[in-house]
N, C-alpha and C positions, 0 to 999 in steps of 0.2 A: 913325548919324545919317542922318534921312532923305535919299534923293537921291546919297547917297555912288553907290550904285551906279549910277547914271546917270551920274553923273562921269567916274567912273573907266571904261565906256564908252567916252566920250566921248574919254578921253586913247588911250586904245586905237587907237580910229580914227583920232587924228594921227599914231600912229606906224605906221600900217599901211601894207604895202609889197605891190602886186600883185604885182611881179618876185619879191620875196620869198617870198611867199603861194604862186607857183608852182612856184618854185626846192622849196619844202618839200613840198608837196604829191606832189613827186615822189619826191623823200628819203625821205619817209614811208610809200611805198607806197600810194598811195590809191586805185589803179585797180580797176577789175573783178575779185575774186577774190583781191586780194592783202590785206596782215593788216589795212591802214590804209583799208580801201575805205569812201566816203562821207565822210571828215573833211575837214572847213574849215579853214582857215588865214587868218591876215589879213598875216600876214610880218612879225611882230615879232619880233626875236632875244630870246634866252635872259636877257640881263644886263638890257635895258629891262625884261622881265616883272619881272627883279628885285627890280628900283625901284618898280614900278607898287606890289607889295605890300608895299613896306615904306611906300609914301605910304599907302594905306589899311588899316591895320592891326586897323583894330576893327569893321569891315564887318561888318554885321549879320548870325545866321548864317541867317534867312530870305532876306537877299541871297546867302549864302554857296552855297545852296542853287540857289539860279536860275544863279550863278556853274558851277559843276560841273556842271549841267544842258546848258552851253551848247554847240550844236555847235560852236561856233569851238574849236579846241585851245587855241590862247594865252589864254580866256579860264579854261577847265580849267585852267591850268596855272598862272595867277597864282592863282586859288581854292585851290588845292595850296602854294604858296608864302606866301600868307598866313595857312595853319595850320600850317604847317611852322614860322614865324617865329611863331606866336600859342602853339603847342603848346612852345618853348623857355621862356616866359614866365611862363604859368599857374601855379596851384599844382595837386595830384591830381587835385581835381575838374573843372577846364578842360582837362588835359592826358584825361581820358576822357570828356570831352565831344569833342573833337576827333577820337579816337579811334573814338569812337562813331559820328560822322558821317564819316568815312572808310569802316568797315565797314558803313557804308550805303549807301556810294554809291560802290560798286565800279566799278558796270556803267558809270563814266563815266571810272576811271580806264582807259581803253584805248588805250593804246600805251607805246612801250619807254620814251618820255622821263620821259612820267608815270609810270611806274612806279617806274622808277629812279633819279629825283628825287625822288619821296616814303615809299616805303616804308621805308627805313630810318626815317628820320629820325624818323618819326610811329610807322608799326605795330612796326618791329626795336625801337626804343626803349622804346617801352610795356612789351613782351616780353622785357626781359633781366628785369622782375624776377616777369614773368605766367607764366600757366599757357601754353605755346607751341601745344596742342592744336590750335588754329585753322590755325596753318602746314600742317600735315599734312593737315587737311580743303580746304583751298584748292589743295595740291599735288596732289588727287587731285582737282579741278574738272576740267568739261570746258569752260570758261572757258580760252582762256588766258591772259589777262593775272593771272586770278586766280592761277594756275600761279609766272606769271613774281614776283609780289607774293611768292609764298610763298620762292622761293629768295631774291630780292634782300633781303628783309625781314632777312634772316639775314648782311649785310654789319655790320652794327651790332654782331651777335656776334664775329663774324669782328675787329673790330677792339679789341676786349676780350679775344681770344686762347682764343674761345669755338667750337670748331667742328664739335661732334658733331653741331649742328642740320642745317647746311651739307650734312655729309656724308652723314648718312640721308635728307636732300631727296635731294642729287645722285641715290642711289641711285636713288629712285626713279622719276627721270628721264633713267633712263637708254636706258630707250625710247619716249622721248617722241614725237608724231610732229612739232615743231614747231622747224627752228634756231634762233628767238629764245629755245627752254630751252634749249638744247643751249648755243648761246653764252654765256646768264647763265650754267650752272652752269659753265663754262670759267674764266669769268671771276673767279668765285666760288674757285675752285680754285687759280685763281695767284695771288690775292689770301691765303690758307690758306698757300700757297706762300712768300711775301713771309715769314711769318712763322715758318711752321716749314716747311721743304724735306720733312725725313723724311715728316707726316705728309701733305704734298699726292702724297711719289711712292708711300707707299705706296698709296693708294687710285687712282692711274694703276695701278699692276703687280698690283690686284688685280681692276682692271675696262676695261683698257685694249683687249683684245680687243671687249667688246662698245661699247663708247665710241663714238657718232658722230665723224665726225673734225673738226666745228667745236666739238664738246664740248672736244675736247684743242688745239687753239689758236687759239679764237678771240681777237678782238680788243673791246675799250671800243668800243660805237657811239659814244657821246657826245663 
């Protein structure tokens, strides 16, 4: 509907919080040199984006388009949440269209939240019943959120009791030069763990010597 996305804008901007906007900014890393350098914020917590995309749910995807584009984060991130919610509903051909326009428009999912908020849902999901080839080619990006995309993507499996994917990721991130892989695949690992112990320790006691040590216990950012 024309104007939805001037709307929904618009709601944006009531609920935006400078104190917020700065409190995150620094949360996020955004300084000189660090992984979040240059991103905006307007200081809207996580549960309002919620809401915001579930009010506009059929946002047109030439808006969806300019949505993901945007430097504000929270506005990324509700574009991410209304295909996340739109990609549960479709039948095949929506759900790879969604699909499709995610693996487009990579270069805007850039940071941890975004990542691991949508990847499963949208690309792990696509991929339980796909060819998984892509994981592997993203895992050897010098991108790295496209890095991080490829291990988190593989929590979807992981909750299906599905984790060879996981673990030849892990592998080969295992010298990765960046903590936020090191921490997803940690994270990835006690998640593996949750479900089967044997197979999370044997792959500790077959690689724990070269393991970064936030690879072996890290913590959930989120």
């Amino acid at each position: 509907m024309p104007g939805e996305l001037d709307q929904l804008k618009k709601d944006m901007r009531r609920l935006a919080s400078p104190e917020k906007a700065s409190a995150l900014s620094r949360f996020f890393k955004t300084g000189k040199g660090e992984y979040g350098e240059g991103e905006a914020f307007l200081g809207i917590m996580v549960p309002d984006q919620r809401k915001l995309a579930k009010k506009y749910p059929d946002l047109l995807m030439n808006d969806l388009r300019k949505l993901i584009s945007s430097r504000m984060h929270e506005e990324r991130l509700v574009c991410l949440f209304i295909l996340i919610n739109r990609y549960k509903k479709v039948d095949s051909n929506g759900k790879k269209e969604v699909v499709d326009f995610y693996l487009r428009n990579l270069r805007y999912i850039n940071n941890w939240d975004l990542v691991d908020l949508s990847s499963g849902p949208i690309l792990g999901d696509h991929l339980i019943h796909n060819d998984r080839s892509i994981l592997y080619e993203m895992a050897k990006s010098d991108d790295l959120w496209e890095r991080r995309i490829a291990i988190m993507s593989t929590f979807t499996f992981i909750r299906q009791n599905d984790f060879g994917d996981t673990l030849r990721i892990a592998e080969m991130f295992l010298n990765d030069r960046h903590d936020l892989i090191h921490k997803a695949v940690g994270w990835m690992l006690r998640e593996i763990g949750k479900r089967d112990q044997a197979k999370e320790e044997e792959f500790l006691d077959q690689h724990c010597k070269e393991m970064p040590r936030t690879m072996q216990v890290c913590d959930r950012e989120i």
